[in-house]
N, CA, C and O atoms as CSV, one atom per row, in Angstrom:
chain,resi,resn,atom,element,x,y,z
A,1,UNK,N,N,17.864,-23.991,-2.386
A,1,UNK,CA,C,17.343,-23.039,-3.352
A,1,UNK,C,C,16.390,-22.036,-2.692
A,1,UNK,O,O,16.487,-20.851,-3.011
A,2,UNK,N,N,15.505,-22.416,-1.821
A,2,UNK,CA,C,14.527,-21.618,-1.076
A,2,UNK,C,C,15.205,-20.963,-0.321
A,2,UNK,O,O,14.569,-19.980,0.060
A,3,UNK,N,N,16.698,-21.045,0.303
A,3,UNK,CA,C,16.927,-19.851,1.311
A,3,UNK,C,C,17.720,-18.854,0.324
A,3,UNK,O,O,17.487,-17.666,0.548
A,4,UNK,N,N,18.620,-19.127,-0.733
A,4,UNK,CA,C,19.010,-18.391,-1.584
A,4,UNK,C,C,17.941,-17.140,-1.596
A,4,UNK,O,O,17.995,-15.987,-1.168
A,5,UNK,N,N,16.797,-18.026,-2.391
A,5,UNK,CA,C,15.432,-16.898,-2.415
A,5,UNK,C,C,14.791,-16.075,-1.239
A,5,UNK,O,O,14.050,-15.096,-1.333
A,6,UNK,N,N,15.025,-16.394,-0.665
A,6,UNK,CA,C,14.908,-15.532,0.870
A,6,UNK,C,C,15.440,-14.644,1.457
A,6,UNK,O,O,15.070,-13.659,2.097
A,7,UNK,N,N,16.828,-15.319,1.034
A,7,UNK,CA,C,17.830,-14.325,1.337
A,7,UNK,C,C,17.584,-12.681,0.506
A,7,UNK,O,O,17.495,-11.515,0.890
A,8,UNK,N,N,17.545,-13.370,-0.755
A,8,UNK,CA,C,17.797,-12.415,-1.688
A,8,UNK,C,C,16.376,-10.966,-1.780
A,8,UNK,O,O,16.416,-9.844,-2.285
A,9,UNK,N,N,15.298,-11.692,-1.053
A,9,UNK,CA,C,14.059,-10.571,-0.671
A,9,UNK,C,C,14.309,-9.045,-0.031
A,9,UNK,O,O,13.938,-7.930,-0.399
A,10,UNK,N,N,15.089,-9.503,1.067
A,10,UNK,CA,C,14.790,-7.770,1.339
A,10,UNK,C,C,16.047,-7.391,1.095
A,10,UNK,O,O,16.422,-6.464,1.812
A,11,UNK,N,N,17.018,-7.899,0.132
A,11,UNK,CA,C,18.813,-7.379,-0.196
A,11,UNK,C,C,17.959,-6.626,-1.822
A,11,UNK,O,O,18.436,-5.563,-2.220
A,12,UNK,N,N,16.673,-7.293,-2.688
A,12,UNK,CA,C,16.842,-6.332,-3.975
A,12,UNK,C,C,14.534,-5.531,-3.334
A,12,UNK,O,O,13.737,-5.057,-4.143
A,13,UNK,N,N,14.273,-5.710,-1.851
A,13,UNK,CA,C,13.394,-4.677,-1.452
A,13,UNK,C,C,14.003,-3.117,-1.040
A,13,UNK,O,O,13.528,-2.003,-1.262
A,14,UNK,N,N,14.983,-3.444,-0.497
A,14,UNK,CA,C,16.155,-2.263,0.188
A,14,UNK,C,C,16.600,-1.526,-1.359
A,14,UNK,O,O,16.523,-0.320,-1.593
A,15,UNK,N,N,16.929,-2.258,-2.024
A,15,UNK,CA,C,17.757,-1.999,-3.392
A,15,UNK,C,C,16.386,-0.754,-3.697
A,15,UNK,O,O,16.437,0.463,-3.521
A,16,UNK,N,N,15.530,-1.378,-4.072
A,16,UNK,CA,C,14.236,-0.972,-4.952
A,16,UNK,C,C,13.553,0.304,-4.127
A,16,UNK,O,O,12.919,1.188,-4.704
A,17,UNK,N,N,13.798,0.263,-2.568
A,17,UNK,CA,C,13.223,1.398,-1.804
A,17,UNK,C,C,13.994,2.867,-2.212
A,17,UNK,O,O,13.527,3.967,-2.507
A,18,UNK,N,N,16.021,2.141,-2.036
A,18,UNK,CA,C,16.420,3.106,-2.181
A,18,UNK,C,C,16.619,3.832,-3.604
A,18,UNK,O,O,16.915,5.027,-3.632
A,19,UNK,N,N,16.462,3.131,-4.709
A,19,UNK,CA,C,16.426,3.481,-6.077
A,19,UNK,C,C,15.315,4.607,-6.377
A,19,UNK,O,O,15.480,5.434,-7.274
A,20,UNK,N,N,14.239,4.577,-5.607
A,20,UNK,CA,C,12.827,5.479,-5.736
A,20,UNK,C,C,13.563,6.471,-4.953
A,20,UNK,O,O,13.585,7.575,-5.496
A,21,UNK,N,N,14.246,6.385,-3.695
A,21,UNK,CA,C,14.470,7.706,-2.677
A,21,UNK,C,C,15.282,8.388,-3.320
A,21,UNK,O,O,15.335,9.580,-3.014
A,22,UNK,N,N,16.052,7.960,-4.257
A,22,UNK,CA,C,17.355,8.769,-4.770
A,22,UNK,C,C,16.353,9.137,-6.198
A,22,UNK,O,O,15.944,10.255,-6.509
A,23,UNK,N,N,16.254,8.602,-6.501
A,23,UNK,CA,C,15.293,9.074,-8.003
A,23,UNK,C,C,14.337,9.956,-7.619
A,23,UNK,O,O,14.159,10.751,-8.542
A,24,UNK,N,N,13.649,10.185,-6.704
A,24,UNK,CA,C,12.609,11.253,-6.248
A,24,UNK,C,C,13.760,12.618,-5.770
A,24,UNK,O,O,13.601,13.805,-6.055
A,25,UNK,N,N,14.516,12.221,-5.250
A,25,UNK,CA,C,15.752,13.477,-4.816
A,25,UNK,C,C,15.970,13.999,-5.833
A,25,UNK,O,O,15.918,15.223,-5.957
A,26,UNK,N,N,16.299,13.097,-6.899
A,26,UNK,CA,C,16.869,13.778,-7.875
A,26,UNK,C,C,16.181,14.304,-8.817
A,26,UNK,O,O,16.733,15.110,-9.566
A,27,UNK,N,N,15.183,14.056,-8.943
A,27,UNK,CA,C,14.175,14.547,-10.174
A,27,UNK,C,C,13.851,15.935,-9.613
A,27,UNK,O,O,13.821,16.820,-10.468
A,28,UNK,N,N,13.549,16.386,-8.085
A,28,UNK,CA,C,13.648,17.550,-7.624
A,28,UNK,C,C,14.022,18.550,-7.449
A,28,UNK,O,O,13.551,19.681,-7.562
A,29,UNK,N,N,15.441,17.917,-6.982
A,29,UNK,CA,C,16.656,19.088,-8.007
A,29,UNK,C,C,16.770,19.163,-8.834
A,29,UNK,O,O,17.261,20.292,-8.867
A,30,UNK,N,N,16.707,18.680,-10.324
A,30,UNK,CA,C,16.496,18.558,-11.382
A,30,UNK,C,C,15.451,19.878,-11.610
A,30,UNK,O,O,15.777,20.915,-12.188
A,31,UNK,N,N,14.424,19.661,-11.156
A,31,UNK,CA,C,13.210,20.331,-10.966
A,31,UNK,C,C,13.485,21.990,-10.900
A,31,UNK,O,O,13.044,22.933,-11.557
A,32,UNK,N,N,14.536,21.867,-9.660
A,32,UNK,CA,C,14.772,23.158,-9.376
A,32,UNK,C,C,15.995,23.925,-9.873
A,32,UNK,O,O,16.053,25.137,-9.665
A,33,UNK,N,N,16.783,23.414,-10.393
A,33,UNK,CA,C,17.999,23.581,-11.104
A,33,UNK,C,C,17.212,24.262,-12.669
A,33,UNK,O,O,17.367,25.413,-13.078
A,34,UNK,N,N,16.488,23.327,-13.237
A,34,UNK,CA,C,15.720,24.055,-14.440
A,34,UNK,C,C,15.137,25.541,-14.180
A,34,UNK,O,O,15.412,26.548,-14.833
A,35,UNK,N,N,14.326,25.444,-13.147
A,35,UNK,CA,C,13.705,26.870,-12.919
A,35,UNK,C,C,14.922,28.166,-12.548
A,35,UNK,O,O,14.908,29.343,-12.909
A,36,UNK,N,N,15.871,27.473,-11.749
A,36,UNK,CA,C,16.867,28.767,-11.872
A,36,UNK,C,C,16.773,28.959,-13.010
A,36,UNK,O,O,16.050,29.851,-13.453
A,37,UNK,N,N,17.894,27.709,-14.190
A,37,UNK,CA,C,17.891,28.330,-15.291
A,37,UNK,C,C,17.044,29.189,-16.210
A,37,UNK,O,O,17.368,29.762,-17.250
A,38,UNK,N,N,16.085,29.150,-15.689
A,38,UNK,CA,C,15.034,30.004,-16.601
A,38,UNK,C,C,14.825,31.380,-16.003
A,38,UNK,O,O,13.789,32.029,-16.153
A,39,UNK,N,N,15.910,31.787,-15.296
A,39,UNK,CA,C,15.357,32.956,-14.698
A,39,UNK,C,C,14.809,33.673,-13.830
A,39,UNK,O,O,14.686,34.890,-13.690
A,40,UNK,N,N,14.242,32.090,-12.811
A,40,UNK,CA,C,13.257,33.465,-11.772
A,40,UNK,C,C,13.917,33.447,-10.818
A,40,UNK,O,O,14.952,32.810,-10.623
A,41,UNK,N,N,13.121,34.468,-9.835
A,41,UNK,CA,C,13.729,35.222,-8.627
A,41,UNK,C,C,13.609,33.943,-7.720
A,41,UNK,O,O,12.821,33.081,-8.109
A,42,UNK,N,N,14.268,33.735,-6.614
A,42,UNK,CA,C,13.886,32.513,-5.217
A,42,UNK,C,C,12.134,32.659,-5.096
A,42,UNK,O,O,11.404,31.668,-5.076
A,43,UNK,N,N,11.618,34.108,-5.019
A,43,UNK,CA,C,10.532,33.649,-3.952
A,43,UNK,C,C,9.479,33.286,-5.372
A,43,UNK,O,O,8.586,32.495,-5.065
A,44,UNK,N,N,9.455,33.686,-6.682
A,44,UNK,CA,C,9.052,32.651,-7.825
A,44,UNK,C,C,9.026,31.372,-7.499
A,44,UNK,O,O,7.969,30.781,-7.278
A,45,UNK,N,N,10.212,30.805,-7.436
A,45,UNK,CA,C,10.378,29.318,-6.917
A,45,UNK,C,C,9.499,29.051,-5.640
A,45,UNK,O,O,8.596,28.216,-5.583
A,46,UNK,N,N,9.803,29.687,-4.866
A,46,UNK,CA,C,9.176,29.359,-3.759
A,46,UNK,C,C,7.931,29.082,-3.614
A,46,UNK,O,O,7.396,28.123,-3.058
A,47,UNK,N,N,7.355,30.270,-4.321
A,47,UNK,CA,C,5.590,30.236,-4.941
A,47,UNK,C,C,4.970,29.208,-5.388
A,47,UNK,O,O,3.940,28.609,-5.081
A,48,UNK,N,N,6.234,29.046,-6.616
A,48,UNK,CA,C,5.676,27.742,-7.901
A,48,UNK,C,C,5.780,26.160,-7.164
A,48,UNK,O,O,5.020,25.268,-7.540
A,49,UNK,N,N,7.099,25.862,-5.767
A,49,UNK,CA,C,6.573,24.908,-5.318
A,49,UNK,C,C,5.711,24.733,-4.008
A,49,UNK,O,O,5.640,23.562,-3.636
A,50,UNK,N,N,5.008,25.701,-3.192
A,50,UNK,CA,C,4.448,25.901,-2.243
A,50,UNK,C,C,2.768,25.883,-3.433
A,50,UNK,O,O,1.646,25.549,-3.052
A,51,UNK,N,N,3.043,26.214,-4.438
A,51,UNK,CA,C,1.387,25.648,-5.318
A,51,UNK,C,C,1.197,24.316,-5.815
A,51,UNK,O,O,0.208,23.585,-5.765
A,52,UNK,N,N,2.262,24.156,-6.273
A,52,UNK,CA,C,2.952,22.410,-6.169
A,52,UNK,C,C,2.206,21.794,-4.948
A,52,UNK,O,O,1.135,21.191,-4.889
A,53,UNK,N,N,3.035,22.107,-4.077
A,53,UNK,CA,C,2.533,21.196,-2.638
A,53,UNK,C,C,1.187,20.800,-2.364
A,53,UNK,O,O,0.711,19.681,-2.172
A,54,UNK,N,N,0.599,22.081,-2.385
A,54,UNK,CA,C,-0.721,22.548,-2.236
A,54,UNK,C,C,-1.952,21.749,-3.622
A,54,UNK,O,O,-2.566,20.692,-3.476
A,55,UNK,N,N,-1.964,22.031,-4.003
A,55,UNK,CA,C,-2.584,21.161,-5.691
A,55,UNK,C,C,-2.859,20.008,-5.598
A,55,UNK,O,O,-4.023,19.609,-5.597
A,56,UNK,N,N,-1.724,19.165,-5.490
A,56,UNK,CA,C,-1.217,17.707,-5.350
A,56,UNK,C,C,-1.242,16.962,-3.976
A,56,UNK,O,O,-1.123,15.748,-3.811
A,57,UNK,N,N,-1.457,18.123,-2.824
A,57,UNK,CA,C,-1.972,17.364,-1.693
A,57,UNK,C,C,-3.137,16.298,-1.982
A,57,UNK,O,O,-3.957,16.521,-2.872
A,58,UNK,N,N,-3.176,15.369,-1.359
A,58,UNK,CA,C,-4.317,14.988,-1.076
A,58,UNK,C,C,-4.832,14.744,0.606
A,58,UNK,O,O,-4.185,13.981,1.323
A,59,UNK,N,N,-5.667,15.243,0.963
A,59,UNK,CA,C,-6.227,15.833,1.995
A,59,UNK,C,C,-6.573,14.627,2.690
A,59,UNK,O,O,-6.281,14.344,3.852
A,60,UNK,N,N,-7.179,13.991,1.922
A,60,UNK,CA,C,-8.155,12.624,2.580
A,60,UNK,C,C,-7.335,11.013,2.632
A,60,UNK,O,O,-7.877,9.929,2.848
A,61,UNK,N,N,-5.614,11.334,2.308
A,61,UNK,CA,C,-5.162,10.252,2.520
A,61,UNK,C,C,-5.599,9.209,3.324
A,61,UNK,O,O,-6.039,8.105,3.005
A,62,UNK,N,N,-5.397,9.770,4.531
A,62,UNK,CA,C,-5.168,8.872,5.694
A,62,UNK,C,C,-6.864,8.554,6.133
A,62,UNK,O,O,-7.006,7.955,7.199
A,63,UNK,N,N,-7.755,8.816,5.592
A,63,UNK,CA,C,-9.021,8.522,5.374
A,63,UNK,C,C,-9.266,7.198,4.904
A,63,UNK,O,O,-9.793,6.216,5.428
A,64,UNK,N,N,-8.656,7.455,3.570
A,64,UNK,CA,C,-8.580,6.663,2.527
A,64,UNK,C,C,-7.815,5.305,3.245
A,64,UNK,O,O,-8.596,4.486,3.727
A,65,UNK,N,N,-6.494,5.028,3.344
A,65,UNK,CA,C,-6.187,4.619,4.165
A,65,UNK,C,C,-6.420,3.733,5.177
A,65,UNK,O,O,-6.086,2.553,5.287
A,66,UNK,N,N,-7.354,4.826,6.275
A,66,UNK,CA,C,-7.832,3.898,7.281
A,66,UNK,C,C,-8.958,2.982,6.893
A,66,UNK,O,O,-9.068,1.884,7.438
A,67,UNK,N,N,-9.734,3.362,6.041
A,67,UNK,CA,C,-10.923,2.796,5.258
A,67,UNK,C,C,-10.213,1.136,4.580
A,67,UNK,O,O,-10.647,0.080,5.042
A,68,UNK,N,N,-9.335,1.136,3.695
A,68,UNK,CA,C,-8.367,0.469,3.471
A,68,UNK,C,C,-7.895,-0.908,4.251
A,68,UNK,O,O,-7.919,-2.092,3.913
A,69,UNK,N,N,-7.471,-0.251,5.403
A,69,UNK,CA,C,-6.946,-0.749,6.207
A,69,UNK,C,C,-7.976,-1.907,7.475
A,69,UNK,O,O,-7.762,-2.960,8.076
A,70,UNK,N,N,-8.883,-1.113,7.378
A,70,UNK,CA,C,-10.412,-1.546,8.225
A,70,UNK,C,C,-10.748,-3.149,7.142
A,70,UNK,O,O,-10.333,-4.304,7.236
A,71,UNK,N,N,-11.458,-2.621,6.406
A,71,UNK,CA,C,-11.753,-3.387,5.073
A,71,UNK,C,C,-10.537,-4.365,4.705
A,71,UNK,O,O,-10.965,-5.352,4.107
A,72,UNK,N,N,-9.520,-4.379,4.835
A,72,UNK,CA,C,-8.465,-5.316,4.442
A,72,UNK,C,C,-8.140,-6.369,5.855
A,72,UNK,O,O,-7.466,-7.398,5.806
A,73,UNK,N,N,-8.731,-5.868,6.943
A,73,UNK,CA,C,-8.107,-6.929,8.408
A,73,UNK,C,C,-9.383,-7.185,8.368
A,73,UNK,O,O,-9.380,-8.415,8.419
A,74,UNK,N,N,-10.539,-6.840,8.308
A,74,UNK,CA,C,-12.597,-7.475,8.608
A,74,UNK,C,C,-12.303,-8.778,7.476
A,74,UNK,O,O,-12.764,-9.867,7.816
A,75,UNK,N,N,-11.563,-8.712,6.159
A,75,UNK,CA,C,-11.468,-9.868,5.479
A,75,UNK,C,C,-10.956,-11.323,5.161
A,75,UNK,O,O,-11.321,-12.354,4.595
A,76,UNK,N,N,-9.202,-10.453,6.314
A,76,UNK,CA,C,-8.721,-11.357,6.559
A,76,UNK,C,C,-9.460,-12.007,8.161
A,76,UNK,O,O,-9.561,-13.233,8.106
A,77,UNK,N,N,-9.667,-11.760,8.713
A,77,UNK,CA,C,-10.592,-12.316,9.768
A,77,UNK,C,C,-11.650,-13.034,9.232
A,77,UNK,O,O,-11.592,-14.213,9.582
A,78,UNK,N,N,-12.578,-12.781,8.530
A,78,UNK,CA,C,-13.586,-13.520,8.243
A,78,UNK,C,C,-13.271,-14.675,7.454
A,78,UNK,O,O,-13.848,-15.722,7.748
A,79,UNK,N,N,-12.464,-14.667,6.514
A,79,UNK,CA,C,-11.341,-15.927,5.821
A,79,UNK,C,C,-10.666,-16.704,7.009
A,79,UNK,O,O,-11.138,-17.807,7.286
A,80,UNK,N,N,-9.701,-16.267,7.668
A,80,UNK,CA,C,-9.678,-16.580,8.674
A,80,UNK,C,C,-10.290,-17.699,9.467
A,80,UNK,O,O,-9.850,-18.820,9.719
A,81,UNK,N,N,-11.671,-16.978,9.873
A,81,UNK,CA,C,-12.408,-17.788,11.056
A,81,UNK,C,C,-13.006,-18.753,9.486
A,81,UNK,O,O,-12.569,-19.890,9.664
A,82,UNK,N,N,-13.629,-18.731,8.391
A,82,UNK,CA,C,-13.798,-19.736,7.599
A,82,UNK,C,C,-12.976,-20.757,7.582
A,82,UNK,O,O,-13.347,-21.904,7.826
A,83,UNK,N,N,-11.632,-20.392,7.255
A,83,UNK,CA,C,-10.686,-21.531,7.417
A,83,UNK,C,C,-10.741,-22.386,8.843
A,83,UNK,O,O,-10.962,-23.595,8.912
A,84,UNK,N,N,-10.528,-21.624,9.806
A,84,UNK,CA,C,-10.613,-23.039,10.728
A,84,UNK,C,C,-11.749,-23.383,11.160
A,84,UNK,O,O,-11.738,-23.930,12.262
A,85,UNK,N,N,-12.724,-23.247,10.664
A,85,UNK,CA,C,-14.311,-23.710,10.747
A,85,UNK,C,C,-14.562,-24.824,10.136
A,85,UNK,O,O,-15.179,-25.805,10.552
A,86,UNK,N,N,-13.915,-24.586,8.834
A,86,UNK,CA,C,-14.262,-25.582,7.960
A,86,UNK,C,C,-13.138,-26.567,7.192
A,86,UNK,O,O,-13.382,-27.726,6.858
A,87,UNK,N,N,-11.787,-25.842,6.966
A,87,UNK,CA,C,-10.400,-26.282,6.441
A,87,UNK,C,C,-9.355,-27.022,7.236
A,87,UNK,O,O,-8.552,-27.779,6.691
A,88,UNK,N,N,-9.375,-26.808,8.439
A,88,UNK,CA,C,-8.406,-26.956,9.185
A,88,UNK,C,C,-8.852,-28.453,9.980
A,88,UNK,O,O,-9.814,-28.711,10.703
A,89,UNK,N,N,-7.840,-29.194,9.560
A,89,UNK,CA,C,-8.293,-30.595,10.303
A,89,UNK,C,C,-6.927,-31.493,10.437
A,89,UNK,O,O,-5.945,-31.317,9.714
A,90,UNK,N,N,-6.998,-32.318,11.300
A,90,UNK,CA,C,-6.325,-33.708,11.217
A,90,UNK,C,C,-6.240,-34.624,9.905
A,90,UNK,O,O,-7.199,-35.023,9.244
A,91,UNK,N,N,-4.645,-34.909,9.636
A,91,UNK,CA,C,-4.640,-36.060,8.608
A,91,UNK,C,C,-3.849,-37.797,9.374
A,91,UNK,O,O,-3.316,-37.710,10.481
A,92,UNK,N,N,-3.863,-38.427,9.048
A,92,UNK,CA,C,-3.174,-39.598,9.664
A,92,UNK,C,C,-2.545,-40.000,8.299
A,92,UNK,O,O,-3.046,-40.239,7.200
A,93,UNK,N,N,-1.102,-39.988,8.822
A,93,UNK,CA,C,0.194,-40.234,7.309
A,93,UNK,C,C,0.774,-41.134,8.162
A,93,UNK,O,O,1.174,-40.956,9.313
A,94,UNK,N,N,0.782,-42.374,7.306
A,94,UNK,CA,C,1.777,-43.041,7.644
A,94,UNK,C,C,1.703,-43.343,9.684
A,94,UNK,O,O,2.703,-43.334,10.403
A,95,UNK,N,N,0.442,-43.544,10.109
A,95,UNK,CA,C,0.557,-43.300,11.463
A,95,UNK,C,C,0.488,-42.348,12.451
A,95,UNK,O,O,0.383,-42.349,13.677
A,96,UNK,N,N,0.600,-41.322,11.339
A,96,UNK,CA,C,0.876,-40.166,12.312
A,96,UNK,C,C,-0.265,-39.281,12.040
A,96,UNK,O,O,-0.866,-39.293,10.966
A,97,UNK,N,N,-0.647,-38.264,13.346
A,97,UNK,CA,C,-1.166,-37.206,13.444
A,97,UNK,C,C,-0.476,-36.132,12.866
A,97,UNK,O,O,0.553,-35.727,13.407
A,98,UNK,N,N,-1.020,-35.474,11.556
A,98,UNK,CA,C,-0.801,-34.582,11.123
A,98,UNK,C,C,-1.479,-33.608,11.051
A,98,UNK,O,O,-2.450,-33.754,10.310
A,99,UNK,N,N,-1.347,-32.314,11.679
A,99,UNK,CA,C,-2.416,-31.187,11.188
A,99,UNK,C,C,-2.313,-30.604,9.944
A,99,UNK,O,O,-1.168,-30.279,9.628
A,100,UNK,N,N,-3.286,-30.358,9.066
A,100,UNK,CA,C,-3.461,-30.370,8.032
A,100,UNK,C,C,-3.855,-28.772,7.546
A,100,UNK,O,O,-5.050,-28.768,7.251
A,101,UNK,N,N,-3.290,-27.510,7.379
A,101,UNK,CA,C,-3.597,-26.495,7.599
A,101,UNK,C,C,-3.026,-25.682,6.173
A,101,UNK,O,O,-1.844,-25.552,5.857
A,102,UNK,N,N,-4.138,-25.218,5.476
A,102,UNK,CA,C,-4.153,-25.209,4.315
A,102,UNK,C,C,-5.040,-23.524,3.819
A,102,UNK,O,O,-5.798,-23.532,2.850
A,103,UNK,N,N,-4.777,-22.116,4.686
A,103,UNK,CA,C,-4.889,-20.889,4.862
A,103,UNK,C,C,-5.553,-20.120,3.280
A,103,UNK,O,O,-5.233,-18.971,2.977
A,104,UNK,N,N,-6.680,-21.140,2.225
A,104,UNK,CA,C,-6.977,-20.863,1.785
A,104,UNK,C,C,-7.726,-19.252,1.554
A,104,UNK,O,O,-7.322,-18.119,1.291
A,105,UNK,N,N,-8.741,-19.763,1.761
A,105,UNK,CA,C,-9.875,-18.365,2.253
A,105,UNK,C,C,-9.032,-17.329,3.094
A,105,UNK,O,O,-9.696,-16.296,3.183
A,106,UNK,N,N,-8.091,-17.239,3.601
A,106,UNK,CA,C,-7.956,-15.758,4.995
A,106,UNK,C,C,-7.283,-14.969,3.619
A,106,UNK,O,O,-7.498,-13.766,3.467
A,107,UNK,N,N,-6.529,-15.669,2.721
A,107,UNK,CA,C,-5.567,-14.850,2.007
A,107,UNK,C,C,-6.645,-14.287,0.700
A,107,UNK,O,O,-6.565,-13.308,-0.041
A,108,UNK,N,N,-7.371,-15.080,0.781
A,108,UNK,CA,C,-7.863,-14.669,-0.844
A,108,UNK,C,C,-9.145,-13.353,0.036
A,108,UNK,O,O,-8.746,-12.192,-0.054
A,109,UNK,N,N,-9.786,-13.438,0.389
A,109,UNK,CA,C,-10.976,-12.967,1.418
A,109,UNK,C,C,-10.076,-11.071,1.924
A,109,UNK,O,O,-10.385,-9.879,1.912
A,110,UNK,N,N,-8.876,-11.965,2.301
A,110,UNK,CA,C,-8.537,-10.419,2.686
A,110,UNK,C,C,-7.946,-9.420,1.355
A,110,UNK,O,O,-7.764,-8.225,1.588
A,111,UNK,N,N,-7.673,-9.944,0.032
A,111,UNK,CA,C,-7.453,-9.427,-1.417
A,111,UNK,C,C,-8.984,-8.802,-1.416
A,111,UNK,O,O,-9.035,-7.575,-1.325
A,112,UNK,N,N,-10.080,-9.427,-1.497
A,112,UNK,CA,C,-11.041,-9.037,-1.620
A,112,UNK,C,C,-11.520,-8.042,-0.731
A,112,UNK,O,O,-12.382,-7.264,-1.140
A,113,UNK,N,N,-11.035,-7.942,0.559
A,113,UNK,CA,C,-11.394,-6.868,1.488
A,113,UNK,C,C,-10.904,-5.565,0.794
A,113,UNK,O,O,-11.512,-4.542,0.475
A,114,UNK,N,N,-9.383,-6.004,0.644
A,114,UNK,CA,C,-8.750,-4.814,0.148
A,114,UNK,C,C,-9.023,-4.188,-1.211
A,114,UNK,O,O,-8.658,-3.021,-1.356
A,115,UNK,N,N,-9.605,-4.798,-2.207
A,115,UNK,CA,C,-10.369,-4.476,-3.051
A,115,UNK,C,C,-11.577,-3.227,-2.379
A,115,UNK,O,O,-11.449,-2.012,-2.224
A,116,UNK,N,N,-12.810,-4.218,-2.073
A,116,UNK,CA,C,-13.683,-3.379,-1.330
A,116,UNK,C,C,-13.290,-2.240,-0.814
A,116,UNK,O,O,-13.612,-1.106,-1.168
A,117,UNK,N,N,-12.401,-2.650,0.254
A,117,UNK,CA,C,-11.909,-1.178,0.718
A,117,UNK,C,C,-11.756,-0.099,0.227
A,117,UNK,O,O,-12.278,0.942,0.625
A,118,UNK,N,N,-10.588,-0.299,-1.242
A,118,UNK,CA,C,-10.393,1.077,-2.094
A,118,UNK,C,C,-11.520,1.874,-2.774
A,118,UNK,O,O,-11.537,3.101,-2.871
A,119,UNK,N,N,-12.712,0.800,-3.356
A,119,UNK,CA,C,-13.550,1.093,-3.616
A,119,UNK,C,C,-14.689,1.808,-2.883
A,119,UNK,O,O,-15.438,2.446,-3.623
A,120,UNK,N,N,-14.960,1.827,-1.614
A,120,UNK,CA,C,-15.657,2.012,-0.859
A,120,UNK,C,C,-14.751,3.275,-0.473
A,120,UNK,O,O,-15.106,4.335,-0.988
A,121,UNK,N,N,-13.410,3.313,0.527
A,121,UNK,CA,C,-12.693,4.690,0.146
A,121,UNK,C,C,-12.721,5.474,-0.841
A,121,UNK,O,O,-12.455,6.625,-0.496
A,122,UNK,N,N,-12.919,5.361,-1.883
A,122,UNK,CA,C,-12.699,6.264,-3.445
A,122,UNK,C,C,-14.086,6.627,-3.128
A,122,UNK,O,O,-14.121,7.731,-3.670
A,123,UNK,N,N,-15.142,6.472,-2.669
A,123,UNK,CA,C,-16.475,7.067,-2.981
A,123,UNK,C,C,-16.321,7.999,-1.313
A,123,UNK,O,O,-16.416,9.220,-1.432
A,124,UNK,N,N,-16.219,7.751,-0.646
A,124,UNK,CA,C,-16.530,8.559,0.517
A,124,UNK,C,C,-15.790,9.675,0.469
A,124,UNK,O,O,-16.249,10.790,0.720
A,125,UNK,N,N,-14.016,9.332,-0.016
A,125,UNK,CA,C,-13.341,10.454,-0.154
A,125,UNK,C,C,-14.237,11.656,-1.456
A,125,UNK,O,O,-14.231,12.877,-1.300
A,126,UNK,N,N,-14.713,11.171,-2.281
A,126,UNK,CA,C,-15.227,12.057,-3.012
A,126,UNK,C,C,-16.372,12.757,-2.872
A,126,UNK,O,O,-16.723,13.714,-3.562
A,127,UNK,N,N,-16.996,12.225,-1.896
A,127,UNK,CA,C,-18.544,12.503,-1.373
A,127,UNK,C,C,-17.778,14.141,-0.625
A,127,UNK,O,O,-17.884,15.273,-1.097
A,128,UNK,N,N,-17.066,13.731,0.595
A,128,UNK,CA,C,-16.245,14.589,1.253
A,128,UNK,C,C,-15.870,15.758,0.147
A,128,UNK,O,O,-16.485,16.817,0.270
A,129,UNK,N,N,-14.988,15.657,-0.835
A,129,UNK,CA,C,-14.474,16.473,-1.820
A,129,UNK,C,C,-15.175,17.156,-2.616
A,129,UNK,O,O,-14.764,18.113,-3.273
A,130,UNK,N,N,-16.946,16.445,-2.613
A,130,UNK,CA,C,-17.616,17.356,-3.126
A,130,UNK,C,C,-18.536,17.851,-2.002
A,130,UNK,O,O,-19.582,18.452,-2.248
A,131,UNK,N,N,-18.236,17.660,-1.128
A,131,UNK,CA,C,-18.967,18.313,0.108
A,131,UNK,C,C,-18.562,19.641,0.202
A,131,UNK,O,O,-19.274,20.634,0.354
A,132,UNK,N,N,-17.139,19.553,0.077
A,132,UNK,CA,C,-15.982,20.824,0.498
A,132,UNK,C,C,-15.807,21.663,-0.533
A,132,UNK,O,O,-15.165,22.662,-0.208
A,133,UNK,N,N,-16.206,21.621,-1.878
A,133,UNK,CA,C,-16.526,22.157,-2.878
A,133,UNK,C,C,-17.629,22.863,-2.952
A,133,UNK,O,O,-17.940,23.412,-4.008
């Protein structure tokens, strides 16, 4: 039953990537097919999505992002080194040496990083945005 489910992960992730790539294609042309119909000249169009682009940028992605990204690996590390500090031990089953490894804290610690992170990104990017304002 578990490899069924395994299997089946990146056969409906692929599915789901490409369902957004074709649905974003198409809503675009869509997009632009309407504006012919209504009449305007190419460089209209051209205008209306080069203000598009521009508007809806966001500048401070990869800011955001790296902030994100910082804050989400400092958590899983510190979970991490908790776990085998304190979690990680020897069991004896039945005779045997068993290591006993049970990755509580790295997973939950690094949710919480990544929390922090966005939060802590969302204020700097805006500090910036009203800097530039």
């Amino acid at each position: 039953m578990e490899g069924t489910i395994a299997v089946f992960i990146p056969i409906i992730t692929v599915l789901v990537v490409g369902i957004v790539i074709v649905t974003s294609i198409y809503l675009k042309s869509k997009e632009k097919q309407l504006m012919i119909e209504k009449g305007l000249t190419a460089e209209q169009i051209a205008e209306l999505i080069a203000e598009k682009e521009k508007s809806g940028r966001n500048r401070f992605l990869l800011l955001k992002s790296g902030i994100i990204l910082i804050f989400l690996v400092i958590g899983g590390i510190i979970g991490n080194i908790i776990d085998r500090a304190f979690f990680f031990h020897y069991e004896y089953f039945d005779g045997q040496k068993i290591y006993h490894d049970d990755p509580v804290y790295g997973v939950w610690l690094a949710f919480l990083g990544l929390g922090i992170g966005a939060v802590v990104a969302h204020f700097i990017a805006m500090r910036f945005e009203n800097k530039e304002n």
